[in-house]
Backbone as XML, in Angstrom:
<?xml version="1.0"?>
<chain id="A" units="angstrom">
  <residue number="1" name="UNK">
    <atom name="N" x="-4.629" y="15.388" z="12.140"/>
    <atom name="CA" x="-3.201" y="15.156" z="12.165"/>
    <atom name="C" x="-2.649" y="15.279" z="10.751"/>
  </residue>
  <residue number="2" name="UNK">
    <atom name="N" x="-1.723" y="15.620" z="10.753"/>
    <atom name="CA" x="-0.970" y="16.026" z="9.303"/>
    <atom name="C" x="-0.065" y="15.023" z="8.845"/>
  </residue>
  <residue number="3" name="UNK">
    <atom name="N" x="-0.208" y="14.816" z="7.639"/>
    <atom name="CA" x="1.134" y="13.664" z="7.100"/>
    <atom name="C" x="1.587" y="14.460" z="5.874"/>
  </residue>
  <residue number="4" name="UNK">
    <atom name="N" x="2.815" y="13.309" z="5.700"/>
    <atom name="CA" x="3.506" y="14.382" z="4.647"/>
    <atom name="C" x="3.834" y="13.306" z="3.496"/>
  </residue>
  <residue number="5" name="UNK">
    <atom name="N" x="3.990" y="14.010" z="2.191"/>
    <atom name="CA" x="4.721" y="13.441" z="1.111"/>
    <atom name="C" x="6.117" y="13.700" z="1.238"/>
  </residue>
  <residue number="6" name="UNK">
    <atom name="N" x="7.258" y="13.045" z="1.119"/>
    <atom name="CA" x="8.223" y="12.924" z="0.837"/>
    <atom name="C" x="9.305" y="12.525" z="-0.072"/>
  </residue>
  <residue number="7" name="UNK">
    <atom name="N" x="10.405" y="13.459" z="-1.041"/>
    <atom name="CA" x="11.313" y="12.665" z="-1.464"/>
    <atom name="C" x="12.458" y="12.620" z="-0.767"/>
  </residue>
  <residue number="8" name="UNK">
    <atom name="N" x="13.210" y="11.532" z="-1.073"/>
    <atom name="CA" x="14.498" y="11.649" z="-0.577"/>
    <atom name="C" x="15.163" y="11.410" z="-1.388"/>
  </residue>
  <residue number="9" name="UNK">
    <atom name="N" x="16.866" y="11.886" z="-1.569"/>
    <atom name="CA" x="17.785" y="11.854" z="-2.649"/>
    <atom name="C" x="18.720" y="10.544" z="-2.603"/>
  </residue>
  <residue number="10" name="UNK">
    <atom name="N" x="19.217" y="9.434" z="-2.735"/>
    <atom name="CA" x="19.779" y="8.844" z="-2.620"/>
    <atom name="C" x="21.450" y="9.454" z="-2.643"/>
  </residue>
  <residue number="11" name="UNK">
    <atom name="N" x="22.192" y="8.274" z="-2.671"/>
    <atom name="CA" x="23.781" y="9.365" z="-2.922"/>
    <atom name="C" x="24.161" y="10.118" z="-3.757"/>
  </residue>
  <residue number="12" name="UNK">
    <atom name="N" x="24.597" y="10.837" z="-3.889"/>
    <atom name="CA" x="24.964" y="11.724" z="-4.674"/>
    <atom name="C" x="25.702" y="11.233" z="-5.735"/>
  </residue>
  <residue number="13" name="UNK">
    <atom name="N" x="26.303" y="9.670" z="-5.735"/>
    <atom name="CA" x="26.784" y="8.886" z="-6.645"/>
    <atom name="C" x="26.047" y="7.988" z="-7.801"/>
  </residue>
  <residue number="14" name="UNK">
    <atom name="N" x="24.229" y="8.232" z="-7.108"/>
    <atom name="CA" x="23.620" y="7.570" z="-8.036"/>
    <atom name="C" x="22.618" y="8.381" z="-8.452"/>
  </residue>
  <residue number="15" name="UNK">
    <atom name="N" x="22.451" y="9.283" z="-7.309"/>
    <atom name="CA" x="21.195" y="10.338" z="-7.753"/>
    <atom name="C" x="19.494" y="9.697" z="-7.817"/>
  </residue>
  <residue number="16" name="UNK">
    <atom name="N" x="19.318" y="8.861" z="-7.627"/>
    <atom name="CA" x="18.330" y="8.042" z="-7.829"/>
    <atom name="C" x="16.872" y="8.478" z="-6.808"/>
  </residue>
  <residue number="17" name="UNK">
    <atom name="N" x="15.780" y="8.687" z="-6.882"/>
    <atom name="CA" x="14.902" y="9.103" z="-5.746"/>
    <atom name="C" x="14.092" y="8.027" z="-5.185"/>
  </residue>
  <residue number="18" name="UNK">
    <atom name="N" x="14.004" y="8.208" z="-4.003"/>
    <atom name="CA" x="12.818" y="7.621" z="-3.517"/>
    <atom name="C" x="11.814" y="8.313" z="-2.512"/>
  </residue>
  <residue number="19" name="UNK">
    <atom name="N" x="10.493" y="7.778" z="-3.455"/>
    <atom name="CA" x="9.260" y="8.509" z="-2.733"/>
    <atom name="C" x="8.255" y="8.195" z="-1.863"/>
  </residue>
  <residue number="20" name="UNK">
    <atom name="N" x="8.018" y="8.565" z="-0.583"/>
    <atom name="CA" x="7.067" y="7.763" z="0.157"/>
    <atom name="C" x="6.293" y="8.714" z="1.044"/>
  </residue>
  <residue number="21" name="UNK">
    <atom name="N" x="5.151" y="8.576" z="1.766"/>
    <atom name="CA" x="4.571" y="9.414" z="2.814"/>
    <atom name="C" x="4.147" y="8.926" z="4.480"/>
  </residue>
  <residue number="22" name="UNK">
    <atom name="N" x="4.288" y="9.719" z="5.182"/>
    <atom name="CA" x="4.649" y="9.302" z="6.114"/>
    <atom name="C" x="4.188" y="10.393" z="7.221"/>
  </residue>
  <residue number="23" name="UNK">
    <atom name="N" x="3.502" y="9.970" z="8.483"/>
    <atom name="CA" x="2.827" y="11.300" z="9.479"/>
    <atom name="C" x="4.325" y="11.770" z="10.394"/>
  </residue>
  <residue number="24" name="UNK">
    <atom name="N" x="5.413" y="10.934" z="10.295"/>
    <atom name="CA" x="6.003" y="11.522" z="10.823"/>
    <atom name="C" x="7.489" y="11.510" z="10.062"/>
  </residue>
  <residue number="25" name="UNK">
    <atom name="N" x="7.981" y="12.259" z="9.493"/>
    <atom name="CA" x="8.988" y="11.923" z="8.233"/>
    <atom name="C" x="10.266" y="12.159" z="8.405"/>
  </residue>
  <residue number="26" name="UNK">
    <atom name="N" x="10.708" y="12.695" z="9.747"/>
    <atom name="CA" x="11.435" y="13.169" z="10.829"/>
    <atom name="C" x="12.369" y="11.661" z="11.358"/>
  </residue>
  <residue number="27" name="UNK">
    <atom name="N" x="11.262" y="10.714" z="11.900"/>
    <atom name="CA" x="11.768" y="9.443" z="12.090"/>
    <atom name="C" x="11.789" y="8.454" z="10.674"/>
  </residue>
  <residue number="28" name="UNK">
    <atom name="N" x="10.860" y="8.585" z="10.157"/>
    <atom name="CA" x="11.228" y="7.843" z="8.457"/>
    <atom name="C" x="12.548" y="7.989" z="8.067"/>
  </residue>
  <residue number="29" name="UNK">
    <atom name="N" x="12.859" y="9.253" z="7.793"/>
    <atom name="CA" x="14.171" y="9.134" z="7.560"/>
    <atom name="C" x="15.597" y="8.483" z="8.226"/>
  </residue>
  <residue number="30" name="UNK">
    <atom name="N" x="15.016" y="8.912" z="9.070"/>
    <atom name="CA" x="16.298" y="8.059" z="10.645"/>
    <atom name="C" x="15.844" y="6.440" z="10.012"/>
  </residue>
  <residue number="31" name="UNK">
    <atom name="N" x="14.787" y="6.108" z="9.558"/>
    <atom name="CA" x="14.463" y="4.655" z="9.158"/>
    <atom name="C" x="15.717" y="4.141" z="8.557"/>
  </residue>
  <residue number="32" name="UNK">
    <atom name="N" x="15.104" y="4.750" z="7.128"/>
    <atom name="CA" x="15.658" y="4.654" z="6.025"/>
    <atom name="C" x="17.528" y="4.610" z="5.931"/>
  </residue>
  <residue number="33" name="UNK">
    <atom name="N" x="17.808" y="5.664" z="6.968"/>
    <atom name="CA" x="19.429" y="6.230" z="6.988"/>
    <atom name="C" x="19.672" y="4.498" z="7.786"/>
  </residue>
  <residue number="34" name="UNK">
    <atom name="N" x="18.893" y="4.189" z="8.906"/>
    <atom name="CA" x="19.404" y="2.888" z="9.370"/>
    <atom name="C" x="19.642" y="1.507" z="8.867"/>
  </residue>
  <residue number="35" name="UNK">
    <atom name="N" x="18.567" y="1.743" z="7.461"/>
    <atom name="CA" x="18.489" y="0.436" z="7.281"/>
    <atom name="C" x="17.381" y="-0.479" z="7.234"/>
  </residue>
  <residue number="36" name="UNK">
    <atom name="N" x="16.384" y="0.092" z="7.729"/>
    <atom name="CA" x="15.222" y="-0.231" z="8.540"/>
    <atom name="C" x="14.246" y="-0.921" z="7.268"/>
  </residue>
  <residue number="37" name="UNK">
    <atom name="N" x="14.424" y="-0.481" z="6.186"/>
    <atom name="CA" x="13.865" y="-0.647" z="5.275"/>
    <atom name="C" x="14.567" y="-1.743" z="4.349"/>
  </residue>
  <residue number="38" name="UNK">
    <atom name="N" x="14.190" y="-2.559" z="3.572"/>
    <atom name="CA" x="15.230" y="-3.319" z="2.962"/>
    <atom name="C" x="15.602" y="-3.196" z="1.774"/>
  </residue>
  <residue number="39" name="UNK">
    <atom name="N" x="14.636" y="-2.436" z="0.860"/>
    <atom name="CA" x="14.459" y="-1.284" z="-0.359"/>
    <atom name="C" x="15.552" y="-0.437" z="-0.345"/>
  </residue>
  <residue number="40" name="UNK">
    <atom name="N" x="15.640" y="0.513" z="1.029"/>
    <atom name="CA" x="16.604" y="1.527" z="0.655"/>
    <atom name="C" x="17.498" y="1.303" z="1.723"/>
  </residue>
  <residue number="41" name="UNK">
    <atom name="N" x="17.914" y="0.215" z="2.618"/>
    <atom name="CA" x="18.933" y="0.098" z="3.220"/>
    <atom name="C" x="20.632" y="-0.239" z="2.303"/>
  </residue>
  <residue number="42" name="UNK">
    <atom name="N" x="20.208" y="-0.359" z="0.573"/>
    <atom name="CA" x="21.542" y="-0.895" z="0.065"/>
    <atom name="C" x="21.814" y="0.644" z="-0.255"/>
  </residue>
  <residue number="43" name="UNK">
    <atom name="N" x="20.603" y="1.837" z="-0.588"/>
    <atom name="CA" x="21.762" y="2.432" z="-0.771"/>
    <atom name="C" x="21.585" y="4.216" z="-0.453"/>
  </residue>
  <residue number="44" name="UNK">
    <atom name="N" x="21.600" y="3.846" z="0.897"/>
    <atom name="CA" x="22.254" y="5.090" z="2.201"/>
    <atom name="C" x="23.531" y="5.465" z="2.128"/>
  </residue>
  <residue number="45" name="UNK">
    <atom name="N" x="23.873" y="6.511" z="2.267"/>
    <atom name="CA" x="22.737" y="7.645" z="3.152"/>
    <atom name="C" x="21.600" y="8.391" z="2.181"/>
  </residue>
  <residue number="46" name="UNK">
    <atom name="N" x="20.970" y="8.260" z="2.891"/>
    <atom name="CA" x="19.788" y="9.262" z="2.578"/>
    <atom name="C" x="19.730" y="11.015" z="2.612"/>
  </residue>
  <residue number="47" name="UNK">
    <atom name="N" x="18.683" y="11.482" z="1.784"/>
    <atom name="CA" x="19.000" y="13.069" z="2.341"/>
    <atom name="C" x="17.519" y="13.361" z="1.894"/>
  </residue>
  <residue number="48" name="UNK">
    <atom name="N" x="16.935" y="14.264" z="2.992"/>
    <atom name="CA" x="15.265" y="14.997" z="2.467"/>
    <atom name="C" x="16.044" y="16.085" z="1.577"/>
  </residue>
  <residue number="49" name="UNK">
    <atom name="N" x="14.975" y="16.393" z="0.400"/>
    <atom name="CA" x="15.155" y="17.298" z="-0.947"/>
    <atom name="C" x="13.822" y="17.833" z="-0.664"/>
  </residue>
  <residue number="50" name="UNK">
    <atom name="N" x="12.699" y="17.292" z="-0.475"/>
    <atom name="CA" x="11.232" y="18.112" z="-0.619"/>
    <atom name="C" x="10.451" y="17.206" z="0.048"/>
  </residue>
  <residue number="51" name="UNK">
    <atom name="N" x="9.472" y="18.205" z="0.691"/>
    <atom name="CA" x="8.897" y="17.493" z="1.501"/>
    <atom name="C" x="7.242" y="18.627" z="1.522"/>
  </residue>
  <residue number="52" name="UNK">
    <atom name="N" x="6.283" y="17.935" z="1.510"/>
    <atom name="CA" x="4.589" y="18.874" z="1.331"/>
    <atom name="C" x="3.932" y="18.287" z="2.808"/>
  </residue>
  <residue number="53" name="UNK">
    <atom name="N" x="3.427" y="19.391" z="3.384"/>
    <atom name="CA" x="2.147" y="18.999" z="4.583"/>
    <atom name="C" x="1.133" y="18.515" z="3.369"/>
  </residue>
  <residue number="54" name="UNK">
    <atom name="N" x="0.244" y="17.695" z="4.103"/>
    <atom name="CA" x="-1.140" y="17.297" z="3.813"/>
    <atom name="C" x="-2.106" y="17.093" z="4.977"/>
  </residue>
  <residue number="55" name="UNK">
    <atom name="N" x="-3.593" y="17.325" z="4.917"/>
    <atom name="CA" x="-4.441" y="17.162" z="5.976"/>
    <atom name="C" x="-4.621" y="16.310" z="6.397"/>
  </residue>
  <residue number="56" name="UNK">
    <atom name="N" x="-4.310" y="15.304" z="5.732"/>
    <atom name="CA" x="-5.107" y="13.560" z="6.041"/>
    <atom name="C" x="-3.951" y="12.719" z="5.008"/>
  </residue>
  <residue number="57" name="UNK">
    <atom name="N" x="-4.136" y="11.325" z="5.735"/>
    <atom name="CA" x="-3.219" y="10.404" z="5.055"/>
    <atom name="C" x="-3.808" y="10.543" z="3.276"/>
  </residue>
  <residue number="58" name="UNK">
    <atom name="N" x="-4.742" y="10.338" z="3.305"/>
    <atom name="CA" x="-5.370" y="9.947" z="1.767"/>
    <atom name="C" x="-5.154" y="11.021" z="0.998"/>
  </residue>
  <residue number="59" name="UNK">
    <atom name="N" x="-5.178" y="12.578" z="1.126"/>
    <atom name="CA" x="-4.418" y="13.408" z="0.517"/>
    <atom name="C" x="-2.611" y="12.869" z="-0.151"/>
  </residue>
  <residue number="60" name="UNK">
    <atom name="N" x="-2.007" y="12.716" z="1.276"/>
    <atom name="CA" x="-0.916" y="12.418" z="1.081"/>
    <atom name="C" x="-0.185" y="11.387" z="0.289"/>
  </residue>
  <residue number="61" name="UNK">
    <atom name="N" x="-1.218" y="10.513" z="0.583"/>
    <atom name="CA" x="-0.735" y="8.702" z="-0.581"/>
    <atom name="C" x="-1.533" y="9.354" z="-2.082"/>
  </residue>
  <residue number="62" name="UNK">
    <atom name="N" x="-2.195" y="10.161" z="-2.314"/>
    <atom name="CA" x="-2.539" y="10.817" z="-3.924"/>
    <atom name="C" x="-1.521" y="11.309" z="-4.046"/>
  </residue>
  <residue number="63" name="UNK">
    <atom name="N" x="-0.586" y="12.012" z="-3.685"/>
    <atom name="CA" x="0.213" y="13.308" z="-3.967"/>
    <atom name="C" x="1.127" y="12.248" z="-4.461"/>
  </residue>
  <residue number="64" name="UNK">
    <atom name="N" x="2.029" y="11.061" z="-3.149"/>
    <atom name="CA" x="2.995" y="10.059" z="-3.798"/>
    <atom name="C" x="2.439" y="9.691" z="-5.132"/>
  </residue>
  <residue number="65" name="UNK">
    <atom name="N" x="1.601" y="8.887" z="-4.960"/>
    <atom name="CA" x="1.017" y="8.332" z="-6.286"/>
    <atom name="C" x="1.189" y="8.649" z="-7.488"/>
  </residue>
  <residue number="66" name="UNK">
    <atom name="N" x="1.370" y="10.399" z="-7.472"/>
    <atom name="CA" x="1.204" y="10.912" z="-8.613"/>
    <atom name="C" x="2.268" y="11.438" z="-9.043"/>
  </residue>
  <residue number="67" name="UNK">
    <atom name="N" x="3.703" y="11.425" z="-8.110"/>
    <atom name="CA" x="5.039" y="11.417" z="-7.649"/>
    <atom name="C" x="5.772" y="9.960" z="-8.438"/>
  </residue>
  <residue number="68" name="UNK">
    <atom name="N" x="5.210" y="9.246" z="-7.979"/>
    <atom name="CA" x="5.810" y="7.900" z="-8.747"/>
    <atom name="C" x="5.151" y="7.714" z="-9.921"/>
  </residue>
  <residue number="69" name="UNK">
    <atom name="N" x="4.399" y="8.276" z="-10.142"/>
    <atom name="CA" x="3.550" y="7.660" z="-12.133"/>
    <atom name="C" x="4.714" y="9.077" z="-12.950"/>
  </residue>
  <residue number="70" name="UNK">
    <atom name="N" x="5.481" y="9.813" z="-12.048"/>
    <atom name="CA" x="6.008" y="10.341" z="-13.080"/>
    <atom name="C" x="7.511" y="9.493" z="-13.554"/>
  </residue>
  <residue number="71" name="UNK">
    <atom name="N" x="7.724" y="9.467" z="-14.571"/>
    <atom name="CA" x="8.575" y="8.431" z="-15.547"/>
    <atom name="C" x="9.971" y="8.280" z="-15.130"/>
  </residue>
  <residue number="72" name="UNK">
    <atom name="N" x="10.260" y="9.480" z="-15.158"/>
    <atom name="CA" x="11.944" y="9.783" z="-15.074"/>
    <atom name="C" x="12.247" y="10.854" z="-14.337"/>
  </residue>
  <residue number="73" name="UNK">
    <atom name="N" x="13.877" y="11.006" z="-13.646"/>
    <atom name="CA" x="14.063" y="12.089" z="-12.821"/>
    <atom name="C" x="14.158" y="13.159" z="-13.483"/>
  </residue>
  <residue number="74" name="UNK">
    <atom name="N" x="14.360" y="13.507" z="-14.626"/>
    <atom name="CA" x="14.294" y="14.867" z="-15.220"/>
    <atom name="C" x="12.397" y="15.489" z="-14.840"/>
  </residue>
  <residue number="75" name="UNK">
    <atom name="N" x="11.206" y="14.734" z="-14.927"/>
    <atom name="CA" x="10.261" y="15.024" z="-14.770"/>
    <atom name="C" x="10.243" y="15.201" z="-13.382"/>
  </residue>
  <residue number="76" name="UNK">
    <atom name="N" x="10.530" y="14.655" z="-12.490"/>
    <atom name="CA" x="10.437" y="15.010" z="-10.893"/>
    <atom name="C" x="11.295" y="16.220" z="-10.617"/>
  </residue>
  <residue number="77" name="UNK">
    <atom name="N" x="12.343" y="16.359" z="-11.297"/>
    <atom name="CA" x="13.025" y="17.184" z="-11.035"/>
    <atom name="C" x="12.877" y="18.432" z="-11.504"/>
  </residue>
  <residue number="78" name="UNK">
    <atom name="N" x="11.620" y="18.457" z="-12.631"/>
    <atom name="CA" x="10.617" y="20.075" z="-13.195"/>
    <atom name="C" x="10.083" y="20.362" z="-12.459"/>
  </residue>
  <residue number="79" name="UNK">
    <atom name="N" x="9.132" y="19.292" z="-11.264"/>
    <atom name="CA" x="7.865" y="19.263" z="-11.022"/>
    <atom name="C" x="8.427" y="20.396" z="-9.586"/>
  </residue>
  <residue number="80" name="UNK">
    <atom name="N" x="9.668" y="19.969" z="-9.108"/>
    <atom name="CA" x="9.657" y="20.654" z="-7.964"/>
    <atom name="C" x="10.237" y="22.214" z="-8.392"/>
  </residue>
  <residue number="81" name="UNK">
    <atom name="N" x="11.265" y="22.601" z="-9.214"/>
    <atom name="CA" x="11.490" y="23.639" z="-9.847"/>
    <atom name="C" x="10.381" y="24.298" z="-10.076"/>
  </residue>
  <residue number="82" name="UNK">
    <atom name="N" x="9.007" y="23.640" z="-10.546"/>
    <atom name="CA" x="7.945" y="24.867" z="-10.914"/>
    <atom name="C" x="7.556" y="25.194" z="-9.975"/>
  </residue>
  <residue number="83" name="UNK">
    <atom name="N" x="7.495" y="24.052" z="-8.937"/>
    <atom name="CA" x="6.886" y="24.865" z="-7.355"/>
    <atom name="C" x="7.260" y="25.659" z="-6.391"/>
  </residue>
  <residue number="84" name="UNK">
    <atom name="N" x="8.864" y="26.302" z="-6.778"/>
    <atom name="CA" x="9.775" y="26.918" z="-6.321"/>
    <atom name="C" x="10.817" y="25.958" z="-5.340"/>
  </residue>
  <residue number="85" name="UNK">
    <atom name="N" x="11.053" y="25.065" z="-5.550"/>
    <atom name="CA" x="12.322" y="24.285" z="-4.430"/>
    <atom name="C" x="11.408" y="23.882" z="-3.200"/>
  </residue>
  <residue number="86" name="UNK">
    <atom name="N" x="11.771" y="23.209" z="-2.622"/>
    <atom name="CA" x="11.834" y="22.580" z="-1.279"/>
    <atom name="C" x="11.064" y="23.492" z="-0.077"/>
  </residue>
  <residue number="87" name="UNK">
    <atom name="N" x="11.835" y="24.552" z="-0.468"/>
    <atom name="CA" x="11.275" y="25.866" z="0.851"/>
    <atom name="C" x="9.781" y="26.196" z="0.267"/>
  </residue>
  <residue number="88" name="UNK">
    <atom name="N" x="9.249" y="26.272" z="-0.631"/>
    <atom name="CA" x="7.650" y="26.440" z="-1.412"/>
    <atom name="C" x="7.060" y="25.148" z="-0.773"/>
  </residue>
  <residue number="89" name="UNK">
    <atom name="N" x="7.444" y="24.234" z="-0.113"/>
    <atom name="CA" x="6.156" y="23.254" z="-0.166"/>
    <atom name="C" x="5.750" y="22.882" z="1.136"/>
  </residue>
</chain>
């Protein structure tokens, strides 16, 4: 079964990311947009920006991992530019 890494963009008023993984990221997000979460219910709506298949959960929680040890959004925001955008992953 496949899971995925995920970012999502917060509003466009704060720009802020949040990163998590998830086998089905389809309903995560519907989470997140609801509320469901108490982290990112203050500040919805949500929007997917990039999103990677992985084979197995434990692939997928490395990939976050290594997603959140990066510092600042200018660095997240290279990391996906070098990989070609959203549609590359």
């Amino acid at each position: 079964m496949s899971y995925y890494t995920y970012i999502i963009l917060q509003s466009l008023a704060n720009e802020t990311y949040y990163i998590g993984s998830s086998k089905d990221f389809g309903k995560r997000l519907r989470h997140h947009n609801l509320g469901y979460s108490d982290y990112t219910k203050k500040f919805r709506p949500w929007k997917l920006i990039f999103i990677r298949e992985f084979p197995n959960k434990s692939s997928a929680y490395k990939f976050e991992m290594k997603l959140k040890g990066l510092k600042k959004n200018s660095q997240l925001e290279k990391l996906i530019r070098e990989v070609g955008g959203p549609e590359k992953l």
